[in-house]
LUMZAMAR-566935 format. One record per residue (C-alpha): chain; x, y, z; residue number from 0. Coordinates in nm, 4 decimals, padded with zeros to 6 digits. Example, Ala and Ser with C-alpha at 12.3 -4.5 7.8 and 13.67 -1.06 7.14 Angstrom:
! LUMZAMAR-566935
<"A",<01.2300,-00.4500,00.7800>,0>
<"A",<01.3670,-00.1060,00.7140>,1>
! end
This chain:
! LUMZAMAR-566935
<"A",<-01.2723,01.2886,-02.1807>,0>
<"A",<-01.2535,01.1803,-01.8211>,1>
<"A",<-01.1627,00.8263,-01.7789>,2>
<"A",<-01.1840,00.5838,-01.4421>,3>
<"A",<-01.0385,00.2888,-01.2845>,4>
<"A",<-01.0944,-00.0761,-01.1746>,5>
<"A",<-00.9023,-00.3081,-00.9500>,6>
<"A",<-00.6344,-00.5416,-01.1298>,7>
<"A",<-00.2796,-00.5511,-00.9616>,8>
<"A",<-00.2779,-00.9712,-00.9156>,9>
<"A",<00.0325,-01.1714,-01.1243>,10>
<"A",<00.0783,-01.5362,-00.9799>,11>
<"A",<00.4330,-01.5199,-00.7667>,12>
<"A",<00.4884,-01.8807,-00.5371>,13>
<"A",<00.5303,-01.7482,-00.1761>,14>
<"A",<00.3774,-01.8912,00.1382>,15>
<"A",<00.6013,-01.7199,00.4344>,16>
<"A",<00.8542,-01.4629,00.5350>,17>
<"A",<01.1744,-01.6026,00.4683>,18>
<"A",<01.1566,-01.4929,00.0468>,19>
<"A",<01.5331,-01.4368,-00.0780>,20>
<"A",<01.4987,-01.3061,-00.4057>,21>
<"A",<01.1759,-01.2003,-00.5863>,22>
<"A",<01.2959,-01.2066,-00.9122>,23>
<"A",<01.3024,-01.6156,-00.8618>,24>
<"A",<00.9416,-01.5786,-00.8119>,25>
<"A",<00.8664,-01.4021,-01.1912>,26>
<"A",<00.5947,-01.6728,-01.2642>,27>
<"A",<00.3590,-01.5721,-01.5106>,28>
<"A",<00.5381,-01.2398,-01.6369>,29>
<"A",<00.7958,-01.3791,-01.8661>,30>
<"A",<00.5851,-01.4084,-02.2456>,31>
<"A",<00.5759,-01.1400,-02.4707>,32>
<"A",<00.2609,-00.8749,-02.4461>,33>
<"A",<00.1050,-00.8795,-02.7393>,34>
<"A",<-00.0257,-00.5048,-02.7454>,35>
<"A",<00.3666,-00.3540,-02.7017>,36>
<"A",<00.3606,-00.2239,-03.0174>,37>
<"A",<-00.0099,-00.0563,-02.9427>,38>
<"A",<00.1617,00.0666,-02.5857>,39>
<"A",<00.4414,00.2555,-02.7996>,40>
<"A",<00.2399,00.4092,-02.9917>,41>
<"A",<-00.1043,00.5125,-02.7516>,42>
<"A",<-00.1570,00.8662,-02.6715>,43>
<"A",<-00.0797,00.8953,-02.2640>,44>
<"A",<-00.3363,01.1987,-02.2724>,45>
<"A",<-00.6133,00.9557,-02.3999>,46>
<"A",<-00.6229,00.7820,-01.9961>,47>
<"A",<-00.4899,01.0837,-01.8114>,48>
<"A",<-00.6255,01.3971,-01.9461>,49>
<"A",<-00.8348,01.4847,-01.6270>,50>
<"A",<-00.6166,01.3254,-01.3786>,51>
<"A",<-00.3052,01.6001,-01.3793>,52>
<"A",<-00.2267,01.7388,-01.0941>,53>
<"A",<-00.3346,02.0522,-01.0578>,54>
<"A",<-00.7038,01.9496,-01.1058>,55>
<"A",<-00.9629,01.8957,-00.8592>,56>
<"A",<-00.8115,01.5435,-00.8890>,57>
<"A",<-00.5068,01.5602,-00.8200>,58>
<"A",<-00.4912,01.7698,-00.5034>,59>
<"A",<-00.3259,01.6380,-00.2301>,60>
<"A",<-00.1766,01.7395,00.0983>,61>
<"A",<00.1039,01.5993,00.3152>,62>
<"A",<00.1310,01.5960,00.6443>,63>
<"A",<00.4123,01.8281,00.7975>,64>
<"A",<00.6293,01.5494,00.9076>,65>
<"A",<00.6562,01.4109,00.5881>,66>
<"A",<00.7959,01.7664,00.4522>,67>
<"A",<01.0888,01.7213,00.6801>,68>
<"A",<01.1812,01.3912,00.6091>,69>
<"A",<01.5054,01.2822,00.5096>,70>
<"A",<01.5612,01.1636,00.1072>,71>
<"A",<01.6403,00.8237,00.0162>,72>
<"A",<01.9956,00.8671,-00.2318>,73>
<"A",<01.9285,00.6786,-00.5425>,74>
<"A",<02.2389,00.4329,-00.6537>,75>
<"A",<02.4634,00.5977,-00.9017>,76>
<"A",<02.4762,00.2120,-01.0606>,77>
<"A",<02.1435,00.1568,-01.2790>,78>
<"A",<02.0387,-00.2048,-01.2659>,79>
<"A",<01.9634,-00.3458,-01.6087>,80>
<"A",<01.5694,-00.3945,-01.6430>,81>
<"A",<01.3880,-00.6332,-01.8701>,82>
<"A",<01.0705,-00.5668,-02.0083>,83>
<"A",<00.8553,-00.8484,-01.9794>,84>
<"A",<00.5255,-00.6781,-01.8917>,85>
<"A",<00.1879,-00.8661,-01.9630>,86>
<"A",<-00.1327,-00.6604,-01.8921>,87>
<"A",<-00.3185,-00.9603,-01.9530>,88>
<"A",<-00.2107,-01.2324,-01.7580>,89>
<"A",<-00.3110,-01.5396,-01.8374>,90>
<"A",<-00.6685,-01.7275,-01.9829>,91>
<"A",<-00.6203,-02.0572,-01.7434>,92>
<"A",<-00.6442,-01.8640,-01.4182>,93>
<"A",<-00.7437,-02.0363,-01.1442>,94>
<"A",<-01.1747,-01.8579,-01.0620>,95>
<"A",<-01.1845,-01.9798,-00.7211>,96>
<"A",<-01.4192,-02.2870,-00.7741>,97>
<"A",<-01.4297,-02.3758,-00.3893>,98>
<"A",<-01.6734,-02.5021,-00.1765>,99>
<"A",<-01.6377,-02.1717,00.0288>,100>
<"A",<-01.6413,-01.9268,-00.2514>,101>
<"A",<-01.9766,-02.0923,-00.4211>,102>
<"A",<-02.1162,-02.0486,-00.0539>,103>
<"A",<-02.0342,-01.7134,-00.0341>,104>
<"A",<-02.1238,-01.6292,-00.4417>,105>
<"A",<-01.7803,-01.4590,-00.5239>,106>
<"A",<-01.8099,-01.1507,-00.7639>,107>
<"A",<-01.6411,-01.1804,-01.1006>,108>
<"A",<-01.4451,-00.9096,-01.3134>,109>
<"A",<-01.2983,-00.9604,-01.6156>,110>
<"A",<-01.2293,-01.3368,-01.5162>,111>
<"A",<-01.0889,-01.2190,-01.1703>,112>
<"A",<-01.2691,-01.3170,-00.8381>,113>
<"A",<-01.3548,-01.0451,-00.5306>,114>
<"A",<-01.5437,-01.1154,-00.2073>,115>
<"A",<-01.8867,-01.1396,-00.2259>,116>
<"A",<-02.1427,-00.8104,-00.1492>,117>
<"A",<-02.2092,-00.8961,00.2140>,118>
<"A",<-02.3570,-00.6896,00.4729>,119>
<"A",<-02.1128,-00.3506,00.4487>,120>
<"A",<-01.7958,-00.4936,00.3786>,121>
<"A",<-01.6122,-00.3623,00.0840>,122>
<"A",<-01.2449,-00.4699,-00.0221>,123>
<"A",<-01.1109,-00.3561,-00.4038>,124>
<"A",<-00.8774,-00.6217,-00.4161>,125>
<"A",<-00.9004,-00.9697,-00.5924>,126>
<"A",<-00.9155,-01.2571,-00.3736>,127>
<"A",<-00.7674,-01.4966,-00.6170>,128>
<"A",<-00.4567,-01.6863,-00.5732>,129>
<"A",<-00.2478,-01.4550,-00.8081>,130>
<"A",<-00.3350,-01.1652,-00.5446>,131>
<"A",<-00.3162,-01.3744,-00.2791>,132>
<"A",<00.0381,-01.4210,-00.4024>,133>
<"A",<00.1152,-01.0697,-00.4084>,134>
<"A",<-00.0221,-01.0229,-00.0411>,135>
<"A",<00.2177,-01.2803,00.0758>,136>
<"A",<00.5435,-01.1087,-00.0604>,137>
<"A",<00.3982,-00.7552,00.0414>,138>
<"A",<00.3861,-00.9350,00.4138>,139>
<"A",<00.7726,-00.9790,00.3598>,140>
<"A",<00.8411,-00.6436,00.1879>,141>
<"A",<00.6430,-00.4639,00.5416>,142>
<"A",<00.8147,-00.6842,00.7497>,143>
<"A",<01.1883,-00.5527,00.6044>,144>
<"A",<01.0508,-00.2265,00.6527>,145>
<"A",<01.0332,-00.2814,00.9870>,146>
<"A",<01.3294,-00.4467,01.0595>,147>
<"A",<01.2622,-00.8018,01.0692>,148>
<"A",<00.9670,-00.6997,01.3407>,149>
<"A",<00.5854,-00.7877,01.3173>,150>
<"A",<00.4537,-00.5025,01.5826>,151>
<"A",<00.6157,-00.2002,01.7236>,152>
<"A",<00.3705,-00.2154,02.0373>,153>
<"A",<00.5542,-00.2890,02.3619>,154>
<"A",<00.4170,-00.6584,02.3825>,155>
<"A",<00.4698,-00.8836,02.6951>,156>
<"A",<00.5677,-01.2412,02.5882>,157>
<"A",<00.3232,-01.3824,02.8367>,158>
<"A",<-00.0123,-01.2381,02.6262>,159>
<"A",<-00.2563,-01.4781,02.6278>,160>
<"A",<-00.4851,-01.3418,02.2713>,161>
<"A",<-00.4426,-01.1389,02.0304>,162>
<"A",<-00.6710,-01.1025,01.6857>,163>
<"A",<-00.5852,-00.9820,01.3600>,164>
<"A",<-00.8404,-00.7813,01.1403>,165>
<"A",<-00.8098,-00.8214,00.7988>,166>
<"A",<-00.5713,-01.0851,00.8039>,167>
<"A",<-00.6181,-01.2090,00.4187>,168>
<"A",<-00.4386,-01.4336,00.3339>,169>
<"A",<-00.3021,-01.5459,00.7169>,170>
<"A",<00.0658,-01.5020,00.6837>,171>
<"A",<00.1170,-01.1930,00.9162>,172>
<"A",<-00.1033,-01.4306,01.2201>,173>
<"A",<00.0763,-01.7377,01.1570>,174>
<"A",<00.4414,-01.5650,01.1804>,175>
<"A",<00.2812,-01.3876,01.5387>,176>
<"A",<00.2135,-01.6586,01.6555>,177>
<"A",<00.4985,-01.8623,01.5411>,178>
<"A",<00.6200,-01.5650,01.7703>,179>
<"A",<00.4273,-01.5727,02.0634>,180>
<"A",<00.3295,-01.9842,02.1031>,181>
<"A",<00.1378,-01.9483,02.4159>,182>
<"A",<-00.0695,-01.6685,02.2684>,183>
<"A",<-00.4121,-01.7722,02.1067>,184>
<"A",<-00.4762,-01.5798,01.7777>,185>
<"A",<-00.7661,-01.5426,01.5485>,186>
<"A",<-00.7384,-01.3712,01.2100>,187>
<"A",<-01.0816,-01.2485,01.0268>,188>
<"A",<-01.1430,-01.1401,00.6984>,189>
<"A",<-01.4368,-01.1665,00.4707>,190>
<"A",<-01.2619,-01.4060,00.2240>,191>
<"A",<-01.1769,-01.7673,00.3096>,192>
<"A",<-00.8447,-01.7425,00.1819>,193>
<"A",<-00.6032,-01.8852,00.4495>,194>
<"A",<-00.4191,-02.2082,00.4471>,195>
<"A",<-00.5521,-02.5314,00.6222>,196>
<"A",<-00.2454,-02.6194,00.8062>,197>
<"A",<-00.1500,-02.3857,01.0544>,198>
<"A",<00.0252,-02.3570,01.4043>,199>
<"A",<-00.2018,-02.5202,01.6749>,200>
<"A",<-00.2478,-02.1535,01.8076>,201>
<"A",<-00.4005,-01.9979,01.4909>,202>
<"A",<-00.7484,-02.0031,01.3970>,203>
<"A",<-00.9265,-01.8196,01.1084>,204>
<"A",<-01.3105,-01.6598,01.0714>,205>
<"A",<-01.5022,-01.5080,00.8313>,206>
<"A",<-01.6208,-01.1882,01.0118>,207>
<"A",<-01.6831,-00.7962,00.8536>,208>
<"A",<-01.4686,-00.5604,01.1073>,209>
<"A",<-01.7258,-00.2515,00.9581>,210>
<"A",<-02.0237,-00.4784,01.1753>,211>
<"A",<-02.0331,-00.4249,01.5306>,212>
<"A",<-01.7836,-00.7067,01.6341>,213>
<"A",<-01.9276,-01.0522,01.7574>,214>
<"A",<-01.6239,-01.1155,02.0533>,215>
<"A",<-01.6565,-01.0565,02.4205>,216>
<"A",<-01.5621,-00.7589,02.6072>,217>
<"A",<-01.1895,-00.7014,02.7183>,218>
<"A",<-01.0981,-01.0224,02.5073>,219>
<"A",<-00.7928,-00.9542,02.3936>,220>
<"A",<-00.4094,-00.8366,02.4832>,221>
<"A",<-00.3551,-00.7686,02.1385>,222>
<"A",<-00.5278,-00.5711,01.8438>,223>
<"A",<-00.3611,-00.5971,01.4777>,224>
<"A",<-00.5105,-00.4044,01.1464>,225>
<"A",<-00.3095,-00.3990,00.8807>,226>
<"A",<-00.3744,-00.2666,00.5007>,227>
<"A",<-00.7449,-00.1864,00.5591>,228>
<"A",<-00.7132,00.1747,00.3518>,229>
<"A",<-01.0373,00.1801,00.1283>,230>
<"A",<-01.2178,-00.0939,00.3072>,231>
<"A",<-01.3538,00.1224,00.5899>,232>
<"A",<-01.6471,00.3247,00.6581>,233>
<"A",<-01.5772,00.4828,01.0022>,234>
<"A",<-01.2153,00.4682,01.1336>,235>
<"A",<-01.3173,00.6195,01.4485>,236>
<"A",<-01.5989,00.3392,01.5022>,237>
<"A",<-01.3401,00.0640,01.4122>,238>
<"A",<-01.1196,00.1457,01.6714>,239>
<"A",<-01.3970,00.2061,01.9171>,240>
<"A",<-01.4914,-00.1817,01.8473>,241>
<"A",<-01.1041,-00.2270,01.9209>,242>
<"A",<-01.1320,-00.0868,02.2600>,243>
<"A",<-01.3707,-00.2712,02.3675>,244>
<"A",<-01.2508,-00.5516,02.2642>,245>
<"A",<-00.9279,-00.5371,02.4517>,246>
<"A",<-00.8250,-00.6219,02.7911>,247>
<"A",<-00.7402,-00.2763,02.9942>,248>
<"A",<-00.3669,-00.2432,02.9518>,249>
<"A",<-00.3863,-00.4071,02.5674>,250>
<"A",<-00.2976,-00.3026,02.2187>,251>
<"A",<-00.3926,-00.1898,01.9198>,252>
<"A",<-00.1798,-00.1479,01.6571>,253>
<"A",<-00.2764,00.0120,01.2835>,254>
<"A",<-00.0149,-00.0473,00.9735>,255>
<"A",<-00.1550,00.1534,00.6728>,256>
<"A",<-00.0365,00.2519,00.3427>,257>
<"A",<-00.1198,00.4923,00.0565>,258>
<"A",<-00.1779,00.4744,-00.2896>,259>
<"A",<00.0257,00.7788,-00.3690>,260>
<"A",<00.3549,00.7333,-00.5816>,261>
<"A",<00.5459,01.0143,-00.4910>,262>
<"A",<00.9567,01.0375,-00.5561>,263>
<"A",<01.1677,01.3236,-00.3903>,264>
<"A",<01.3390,01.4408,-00.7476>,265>
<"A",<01.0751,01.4525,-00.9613>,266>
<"A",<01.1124,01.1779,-01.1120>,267>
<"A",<00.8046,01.0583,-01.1183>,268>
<"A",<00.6382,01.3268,-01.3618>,269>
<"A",<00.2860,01.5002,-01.3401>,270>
<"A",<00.0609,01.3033,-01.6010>,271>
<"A",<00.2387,00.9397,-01.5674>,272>
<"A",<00.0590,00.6528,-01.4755>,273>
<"A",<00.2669,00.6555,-01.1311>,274>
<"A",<00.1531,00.9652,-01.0393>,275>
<"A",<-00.1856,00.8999,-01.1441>,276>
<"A",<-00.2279,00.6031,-00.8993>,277>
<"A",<-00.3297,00.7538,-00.6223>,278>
<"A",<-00.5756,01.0162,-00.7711>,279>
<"A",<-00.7690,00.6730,-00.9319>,280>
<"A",<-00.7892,00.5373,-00.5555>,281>
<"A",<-00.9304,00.8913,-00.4916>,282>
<"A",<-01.1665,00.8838,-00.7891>,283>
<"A",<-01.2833,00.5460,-00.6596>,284>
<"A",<-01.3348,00.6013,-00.3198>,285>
<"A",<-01.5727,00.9137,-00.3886>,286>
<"A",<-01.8012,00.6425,-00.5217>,287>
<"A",<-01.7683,00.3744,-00.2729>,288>
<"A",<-01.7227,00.6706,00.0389>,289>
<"A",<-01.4004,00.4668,00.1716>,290>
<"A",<-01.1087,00.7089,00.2197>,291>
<"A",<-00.7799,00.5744,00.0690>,292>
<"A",<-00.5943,00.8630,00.2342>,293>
<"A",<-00.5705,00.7636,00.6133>,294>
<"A",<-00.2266,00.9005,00.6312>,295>
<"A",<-00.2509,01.1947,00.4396>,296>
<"A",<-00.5721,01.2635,00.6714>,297>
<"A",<-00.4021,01.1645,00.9993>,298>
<"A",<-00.7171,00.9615,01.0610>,299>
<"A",<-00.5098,00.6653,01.2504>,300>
<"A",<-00.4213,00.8672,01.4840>,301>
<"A",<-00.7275,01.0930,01.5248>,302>
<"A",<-00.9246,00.7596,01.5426>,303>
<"A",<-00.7229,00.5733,01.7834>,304>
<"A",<-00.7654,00.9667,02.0103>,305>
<"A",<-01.1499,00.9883,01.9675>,306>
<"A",<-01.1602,00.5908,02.0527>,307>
<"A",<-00.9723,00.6774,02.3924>,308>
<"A",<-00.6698,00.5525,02.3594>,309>
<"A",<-00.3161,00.6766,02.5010>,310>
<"A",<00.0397,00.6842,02.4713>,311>
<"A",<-00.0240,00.7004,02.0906>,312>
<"A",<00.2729,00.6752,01.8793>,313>
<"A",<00.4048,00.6655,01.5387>,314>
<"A",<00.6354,00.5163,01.2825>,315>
<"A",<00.6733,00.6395,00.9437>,316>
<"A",<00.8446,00.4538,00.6492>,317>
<"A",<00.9312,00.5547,00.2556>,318>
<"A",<00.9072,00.2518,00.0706>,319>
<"A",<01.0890,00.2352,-00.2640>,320>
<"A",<00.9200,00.0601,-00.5481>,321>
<"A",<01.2161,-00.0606,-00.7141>,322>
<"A",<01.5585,-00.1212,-00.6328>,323>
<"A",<01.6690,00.2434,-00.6932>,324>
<"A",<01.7795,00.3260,-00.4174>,325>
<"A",<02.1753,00.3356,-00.2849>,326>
<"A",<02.1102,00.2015,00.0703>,327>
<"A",<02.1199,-00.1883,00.0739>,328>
<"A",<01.8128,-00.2209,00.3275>,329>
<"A",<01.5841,00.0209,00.0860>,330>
<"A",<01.7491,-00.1643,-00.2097>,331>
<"A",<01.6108,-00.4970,-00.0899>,332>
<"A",<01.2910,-00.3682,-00.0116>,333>
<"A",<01.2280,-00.2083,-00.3413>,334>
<"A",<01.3565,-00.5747,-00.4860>,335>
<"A",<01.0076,-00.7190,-00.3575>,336>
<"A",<00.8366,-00.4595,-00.4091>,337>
<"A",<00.9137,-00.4470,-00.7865>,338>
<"A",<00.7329,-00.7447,-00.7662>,339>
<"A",<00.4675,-00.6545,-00.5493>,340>
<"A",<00.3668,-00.3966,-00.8099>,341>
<"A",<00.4435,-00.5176,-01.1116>,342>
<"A",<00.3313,-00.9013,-01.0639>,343>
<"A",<-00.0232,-00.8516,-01.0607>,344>
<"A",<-00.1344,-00.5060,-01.0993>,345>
<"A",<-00.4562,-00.5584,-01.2644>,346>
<"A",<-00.5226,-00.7138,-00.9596>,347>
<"A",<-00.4912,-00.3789,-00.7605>,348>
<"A",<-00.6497,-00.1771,-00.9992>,349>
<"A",<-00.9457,-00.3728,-01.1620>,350>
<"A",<-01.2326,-00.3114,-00.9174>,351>
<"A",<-01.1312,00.0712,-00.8877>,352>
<"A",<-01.1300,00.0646,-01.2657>,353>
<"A",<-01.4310,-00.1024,-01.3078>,354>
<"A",<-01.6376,00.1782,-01.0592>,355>
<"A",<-01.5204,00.4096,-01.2287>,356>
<"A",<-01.6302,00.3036,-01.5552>,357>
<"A",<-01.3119,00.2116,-01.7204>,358>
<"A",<-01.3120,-00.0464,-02.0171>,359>
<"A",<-01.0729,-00.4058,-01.9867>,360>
<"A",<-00.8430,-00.2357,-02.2492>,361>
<"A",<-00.8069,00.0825,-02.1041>,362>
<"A",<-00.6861,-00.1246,-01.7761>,363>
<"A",<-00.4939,-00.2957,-02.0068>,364>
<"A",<-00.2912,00.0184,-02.1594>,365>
<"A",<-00.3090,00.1837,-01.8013>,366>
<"A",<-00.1085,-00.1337,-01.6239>,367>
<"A",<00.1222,-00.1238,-01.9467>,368>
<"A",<00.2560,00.2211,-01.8567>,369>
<"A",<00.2445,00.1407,-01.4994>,370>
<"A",<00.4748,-00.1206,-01.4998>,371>
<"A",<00.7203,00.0250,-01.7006>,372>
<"A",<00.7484,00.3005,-01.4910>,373>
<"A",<00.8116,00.1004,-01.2096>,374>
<"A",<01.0760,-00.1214,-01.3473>,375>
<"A",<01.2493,00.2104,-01.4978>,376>
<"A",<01.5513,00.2195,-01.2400>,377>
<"A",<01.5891,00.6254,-01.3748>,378>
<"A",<01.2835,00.6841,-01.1617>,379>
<"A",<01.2559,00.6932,-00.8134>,380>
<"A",<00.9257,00.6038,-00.7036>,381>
<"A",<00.7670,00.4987,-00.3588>,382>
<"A",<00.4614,00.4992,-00.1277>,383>
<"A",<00.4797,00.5920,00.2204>,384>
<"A",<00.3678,00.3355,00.5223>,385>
<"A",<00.2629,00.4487,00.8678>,386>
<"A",<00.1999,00.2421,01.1973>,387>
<"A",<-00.0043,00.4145,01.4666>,388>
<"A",<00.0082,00.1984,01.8105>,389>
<"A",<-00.1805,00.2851,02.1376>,390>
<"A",<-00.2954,00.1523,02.4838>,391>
<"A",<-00.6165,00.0948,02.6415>,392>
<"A",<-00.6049,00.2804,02.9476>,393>
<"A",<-00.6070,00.0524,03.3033>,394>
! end
């Protein structure tokens, strides 16, 4: 009985920039009681993951060599108390969107959740409602801790004059850059209309599908920035080949990715749960949809940014708690926002993955259930892994 996933991981948190102190201040919309807990203590885990073990065709998944060689993150000996407020559900009053952009642009509904409209080739499994839109925001702030208070790693000249940022949702990572850089013109792009009004003088937004052949001029910019576009993209190779053409000889471009696989070092998280299950759903999904969730497992930044013919590539890699597990006080504050970055909406995350692969609302339902439990279980020691791949145009 082989089940498949949709794309719900949305819960409303307030956030609108970097400078988030404690996410558990934000814990909107997840603090009434779930009606199907009872049902959740009682369902049969085999009944959602019975094909999904690893082992099976599935669940097969490499690593890269460096990652074999990393070093662990030491959990804390002292387990924080956790409180067990999940709701699968969220809530009937959700906001659908009803804008004048998103009736021009026909947004898809789900299950009373709102996702870009089917436009040329673009393709993103995420909501684009205000509850993910939320959860985008504080996942800015959780990458941002990762890297140490930094928004690029490339060896930028405070003098640039433009930079772009595909992708940008909701506008938070372009408006902090150029906060940043104040003589520096940026534009952001995305195929949602889902950034603020107000902004720095220096910011600008527009709607534009980075999978098209890209609309700017040649040598444009100092300054390329892609950030979470894992699932969304047909042809990394092409993508970056549209990069290097638009930049200026000497420029940019800079790729932040992530991966949908929950892994822990300890074995904590256990074959069969709905942690490790995650990423083989993504997997599922993007057989259908032929977008690769795996970009670092498959190296492809890298390879990509090679074949587009770029040099002096380099790397970063990260491991990114998902709860405050950990005994190091930078990886404990990380995994304190992204608790909430997993746990506050994950029907948002999961709902359009679900939904290709022909799951039903209450099987997303029981599925999120487990998931966040998991997560907020302090005894396990989950996290994804992040990777930023940065190289230059030659002169």
């Amino acid at each position: 009985m082989h089940k498949t996933a949709h794309n719900p991981l949305h819960q409303n948190v307030t956030t609108t920039n970097s400078t988030l102190k404690d996410p558990r201040t934000l814990l909107v919309r997840d603090d009434h009681l779930n009606p199907f807990d009872s049902f959740f203590c009682t369902f049969p885990t085999w009944f959602l993951f019975q094909d999904l073990t690893p082992g099976t065709e599935t669940g097969k998944m490499t690593t890269p060599p460096s990652f074999a060689q990393d070093s662990l993150i030491e959990a804390d000996d002292v387990v924080e108390e956790t409180f067990d407020t999940d709701s699968a559900l969220g809530t009937d009053d959700e906001s659908t969107t009803a804008s004048l952009s998103s009736s021009i642009l026909h947004y898809r509904t789900i299950n009373g959740r709102t996702y870009h409209s089917e436009r040329g080739n673009s393709l993103y499994w995420g909501s684009n409602d205000e509850r993910q839109s939320d959860v985008m925001d504080i996942a800015h702030h959780m990458f941002t801790l990762a890297q140490d208070g930094k928004l690029h790693f490339a060896p930028l000249d405070k003098g640039i004059q433009k930079a772009l940022d595909i992708g940008c949702g909701t506008g938070v990572w372009a408006i902090d850059f150029a906060d940043e850089y104040p003589s520096c013109e940026v534009i952001g792009t995305d195929i949602s209309p889902i950034q603020p009004s107000w902004l720095p003088p220096n910011v600008k937004f527009e709607i534009e599908d980075c999978t098209q052949e890209w609309t700017f001029a040649a040598e444009a910019f100092d300054y390329i920035h892609i950030r979470y576009l894992i699932g969304c993209i047909p042809d990394w190779t092409q993508l970056f080949k549209e990069a290097f053409k638009s930049l200026k000889p000497g420029g940019y471009l800079e790729s932040f990715e992530t991966t949908p696989m929950v892994e822990s070092d300890d074995g904590t998280v256990k074959p069969g749960s709905a942690c490790a299950q995650w990423g083989p759903i993504f997997n599922d999904a993007s057989k259908v949809t032929g977008r690769t969730f795996t970009v670092i497992e498959q190296g492809l930044q890298r390879k990509a940014m090679e074949d587009a013919g770029f040099v002096d590539i380099q790397e970063w890699d990260f491991k990114c708690p998902l709860s405050p597990w950990a005994k190091d006080p930078k990886y404990k504050e990380i995994g304190r926002f992204a608790e909430v970055f997993a746990t506050q909406d994950t029907e948002g995350f999961i709902l359009f993955v679900a939904n290709t692969l022909g799951w039903s609302r209450e099987e997303v339902q029981v599925y999120v259930a487990h998931f966040r439990r998991e997560i907020r279980d302090r005894n396990i020691h989950s996290y994804i892994r992040l990777k930023v791949v940065w190289g230059r145009k030659p002169e």
